[in-house]
C-alpha positions in Angstrom: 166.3 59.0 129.1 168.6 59.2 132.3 168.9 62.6 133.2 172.8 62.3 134.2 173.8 61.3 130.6 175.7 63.5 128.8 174.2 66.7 126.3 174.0 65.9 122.6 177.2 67.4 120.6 175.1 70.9 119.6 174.0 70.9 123.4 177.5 71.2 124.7 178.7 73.5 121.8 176.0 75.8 122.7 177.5 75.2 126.2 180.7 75.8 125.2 179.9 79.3 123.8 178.7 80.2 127.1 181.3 78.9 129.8 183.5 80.5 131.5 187.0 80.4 130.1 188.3 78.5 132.4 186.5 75.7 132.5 186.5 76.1 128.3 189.5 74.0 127.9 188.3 71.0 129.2 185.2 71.2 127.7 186.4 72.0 124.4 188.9 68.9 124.5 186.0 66.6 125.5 183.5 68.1 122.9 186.0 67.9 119.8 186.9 63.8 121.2 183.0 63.5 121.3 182.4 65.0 117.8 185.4 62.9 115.9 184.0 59.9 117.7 180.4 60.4 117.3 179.5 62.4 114.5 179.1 60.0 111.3 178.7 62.9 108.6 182.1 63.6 107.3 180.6 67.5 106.1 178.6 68.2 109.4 181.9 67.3 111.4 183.7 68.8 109.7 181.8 72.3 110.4 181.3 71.4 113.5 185.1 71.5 114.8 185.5 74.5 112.8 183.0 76.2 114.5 184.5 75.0 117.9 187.3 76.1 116.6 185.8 79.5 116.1 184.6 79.6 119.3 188.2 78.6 120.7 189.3 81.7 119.5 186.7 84.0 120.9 186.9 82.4 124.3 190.8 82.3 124.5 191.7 85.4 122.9 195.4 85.2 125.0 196.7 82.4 123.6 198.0 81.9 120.2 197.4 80.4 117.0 200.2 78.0 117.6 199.2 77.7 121.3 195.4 76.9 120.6 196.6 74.7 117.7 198.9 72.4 120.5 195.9 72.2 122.8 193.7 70.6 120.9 195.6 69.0 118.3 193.7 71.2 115.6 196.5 70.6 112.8 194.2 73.3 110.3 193.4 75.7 112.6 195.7 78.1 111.4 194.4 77.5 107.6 190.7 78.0 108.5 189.1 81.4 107.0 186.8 81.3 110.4 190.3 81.5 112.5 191.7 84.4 110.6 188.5 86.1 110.5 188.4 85.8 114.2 191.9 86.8 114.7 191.6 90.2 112.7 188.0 91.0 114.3 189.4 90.6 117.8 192.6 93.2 117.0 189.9 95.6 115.5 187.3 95.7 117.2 188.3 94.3 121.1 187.5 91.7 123.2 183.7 92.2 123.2 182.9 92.7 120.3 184.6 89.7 118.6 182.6 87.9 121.2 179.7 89.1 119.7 180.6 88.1 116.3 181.6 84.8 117.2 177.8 84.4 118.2 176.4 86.2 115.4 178.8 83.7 113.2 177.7 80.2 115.3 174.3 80.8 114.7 173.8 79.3 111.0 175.7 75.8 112.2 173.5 75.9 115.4 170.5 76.4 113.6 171.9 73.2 111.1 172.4 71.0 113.8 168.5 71.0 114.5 168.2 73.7 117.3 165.7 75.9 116.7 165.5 80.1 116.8 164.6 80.3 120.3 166.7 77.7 121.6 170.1 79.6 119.5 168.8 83.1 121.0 169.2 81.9 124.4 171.7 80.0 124.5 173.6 83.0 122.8 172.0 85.5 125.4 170.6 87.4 122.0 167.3 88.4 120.5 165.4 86.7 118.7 164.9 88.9 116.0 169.2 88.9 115.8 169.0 85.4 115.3 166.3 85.7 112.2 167.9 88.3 110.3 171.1 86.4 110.5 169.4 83.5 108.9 167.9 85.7 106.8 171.3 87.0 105.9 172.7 83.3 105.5 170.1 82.0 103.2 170.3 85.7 100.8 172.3 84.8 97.6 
């Protein structure tokens, strides 16, 4: 494998998650082009841009709904229960810690798109034993 392609899809959302917000943008327009185009599984995309779309709102807390929505031509961001989640976390509880819960959120997706504990704790600059109880959480009835 050439070393100059590009990073598989859960790669660069990990990567996404962790850039800086000014280079966000472009990578967020590149990774949701990238997912449409190369992600076959109607379900998995599907989660997939809604968790970018979760992590669009963490990372660009500034900008609006409507705003965010004309950026990257998300037409349902504003209907997504991750959004509005998002939205009411980052009023209550500030800018850092709604950074935190988009992490503590992306980790159930990361883990389903084959990366494993380790890999989603430092990606996520978290423990490992954060990771674990959230999957234990996620898979509780």
């Amino acid at each position: 494998l050439a070393e100059t392609s590009a990073p598989s899809v859960g790669i660069a959302t990990v990567q996404l998650i962790v850039t800086e917000e000014d280079t966000a943008i472009s990578l967020a327009q590149d990774l949701i082009q990238r997912t449409t185009e190369e992600v076959d599984n109607e379900r998995q995309k599907r989660e997939l841009l809604q968790l970018i779309e979760t992590i669009l709102v963490y990372k660009l807390p500034k900008l609006s709904r409507t705003e965010i929505e004309a950026m990257f031509s998300l037409s349902d961001l504003r209907q997504t229960k991750v959004y509005q989640e998002a939205l009411a976390e980052g009023r209550l509880e500030g800018i850092q810690e709604g950074e935190i819960q988009g992490k503590l959120k992306s980790i159930p997706r990361l883990l389903a798109l084959g990366l494993t504990v380790e890999q989603v704790a430092q990606a996520l600059e978290l423990k490992v034993e954060q990771v674990k109880q959230v999957l234990e959480q996620s898979t509780d009835p």
